[in-house]
C-alpha positions as CSV (number, residue, x, y, z in Angstrom):
1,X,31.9,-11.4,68.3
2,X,31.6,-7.8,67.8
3,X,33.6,-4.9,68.0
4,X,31.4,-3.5,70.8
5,X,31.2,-6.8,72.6
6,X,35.2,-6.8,72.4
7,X,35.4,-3.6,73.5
8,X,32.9,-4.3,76.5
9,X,34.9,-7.5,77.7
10,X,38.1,-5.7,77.1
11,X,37.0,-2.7,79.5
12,X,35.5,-5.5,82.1
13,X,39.0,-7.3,82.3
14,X,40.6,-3.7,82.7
15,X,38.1,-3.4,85.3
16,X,39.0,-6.6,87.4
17,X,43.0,-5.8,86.5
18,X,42.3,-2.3,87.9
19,X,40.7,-3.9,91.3
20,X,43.0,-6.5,91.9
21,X,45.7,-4.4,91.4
22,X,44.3,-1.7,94.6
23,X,43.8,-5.3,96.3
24,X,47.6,-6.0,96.1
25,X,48.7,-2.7,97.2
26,X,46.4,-2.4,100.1
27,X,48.3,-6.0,100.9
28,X,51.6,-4.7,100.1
29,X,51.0,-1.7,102.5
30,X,49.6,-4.1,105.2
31,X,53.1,-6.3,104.6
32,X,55.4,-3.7,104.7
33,X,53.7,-2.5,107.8
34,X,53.9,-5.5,109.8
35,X,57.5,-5.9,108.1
36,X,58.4,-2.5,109.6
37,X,56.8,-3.5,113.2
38,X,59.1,-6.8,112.9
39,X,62.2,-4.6,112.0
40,X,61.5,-2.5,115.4
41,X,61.4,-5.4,117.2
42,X,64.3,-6.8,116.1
43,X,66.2,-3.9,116.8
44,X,64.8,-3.9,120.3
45,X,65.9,-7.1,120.6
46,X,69.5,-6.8,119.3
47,X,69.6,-4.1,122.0
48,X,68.5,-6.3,124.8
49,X,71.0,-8.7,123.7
50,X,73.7,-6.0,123.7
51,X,73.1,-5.5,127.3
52,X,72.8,-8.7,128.7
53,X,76.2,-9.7,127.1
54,X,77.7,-6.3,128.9
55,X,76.1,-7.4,131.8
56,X,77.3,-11.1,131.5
57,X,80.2,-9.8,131.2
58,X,80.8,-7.7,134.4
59,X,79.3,-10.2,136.4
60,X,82.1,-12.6,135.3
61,X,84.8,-9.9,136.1
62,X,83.1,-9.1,139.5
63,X,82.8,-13.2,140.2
64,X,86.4,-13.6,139.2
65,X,87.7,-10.5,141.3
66,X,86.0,-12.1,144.1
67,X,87.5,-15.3,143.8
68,X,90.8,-13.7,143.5
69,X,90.0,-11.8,146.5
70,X,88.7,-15.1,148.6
71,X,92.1,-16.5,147.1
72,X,94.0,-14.0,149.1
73,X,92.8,-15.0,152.5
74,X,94.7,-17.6,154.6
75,X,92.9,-20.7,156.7
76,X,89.1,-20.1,154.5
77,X,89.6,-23.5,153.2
78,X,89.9,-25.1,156.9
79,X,87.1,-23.4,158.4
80,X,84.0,-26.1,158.6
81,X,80.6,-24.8,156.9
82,X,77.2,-25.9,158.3
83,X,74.4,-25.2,155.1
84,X,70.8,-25.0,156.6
85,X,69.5,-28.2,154.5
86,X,72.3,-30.2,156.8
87,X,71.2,-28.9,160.0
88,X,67.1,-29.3,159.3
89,X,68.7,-32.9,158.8
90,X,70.0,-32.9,162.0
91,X,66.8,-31.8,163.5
92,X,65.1,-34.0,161.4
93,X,67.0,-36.8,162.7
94,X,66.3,-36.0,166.7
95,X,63.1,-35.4,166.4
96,X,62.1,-39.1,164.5
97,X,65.3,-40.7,165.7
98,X,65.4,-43.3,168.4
99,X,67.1,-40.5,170.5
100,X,63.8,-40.2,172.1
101,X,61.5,-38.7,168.8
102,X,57.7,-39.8,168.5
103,X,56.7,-43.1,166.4
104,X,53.5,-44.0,164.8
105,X,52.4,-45.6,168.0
106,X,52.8,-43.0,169.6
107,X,50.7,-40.7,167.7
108,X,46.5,-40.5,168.4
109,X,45.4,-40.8,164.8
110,X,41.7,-40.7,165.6
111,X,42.2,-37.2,167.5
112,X,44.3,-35.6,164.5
113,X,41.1,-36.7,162.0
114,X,38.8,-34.8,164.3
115,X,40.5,-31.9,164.4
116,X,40.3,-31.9,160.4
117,X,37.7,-29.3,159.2
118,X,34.5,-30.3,157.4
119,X,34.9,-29.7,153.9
């Protein structure tokens, strides 16, 4: 091989080390931007954290400041509490019960078929 030919493959390989070196930086750049976006994030983050522990926090206190204050009142305990799941029971219960409520015989399935609309 010649010293031309030496040269000429010498300055190709400089070439390609020259082009994959731009490559790699214009990576780099694209990295340390996403890496950047990432960081903002996570500080966004960190601060969302930061308030729903402060907030955990005084809902706690204002939960155990009411507990303390329901603790202060006399008779609460004895007082009887009717939830609205126990009472649509109830009704439940009269209205299918023996106390008088409908049964299947009693129902006209034919005439609740026709009123169905057409689909």
């Amino acid at each position: 091989m010649s010293v031309i030919d030496t040269v000429r493959l010498l300055e190709l390989r400089t070439k390609k080390a020259a082009g994959l070196i731009a490559l790699l930086r214009r990576e780099k750049a694209e990295l340390q931007e996403r890496f950047d976006l990432v960081l903002a994030h996570n500080r966004e983050l960190e601060g969302y954290i930061e308030a729903y522990t402060t907030s955990e926090k005084l809902v706690e206190q204002s939960i155990a400041t009411a507990m303390a204050t329901l603790d202060t009142i006399d008779g609460l305990d004895e007082i009887q509490v009717f939830d609205e799941t126990s009472l649509e029971l109830e009704a439940a219960d009269t209205f299918t019960g023996a106390e008088g409520g409908l049964s299947s015989e009693d129902v006209d399935w034919d005439a609740l078929l026709d009123d169905l609309p057409e689909l």
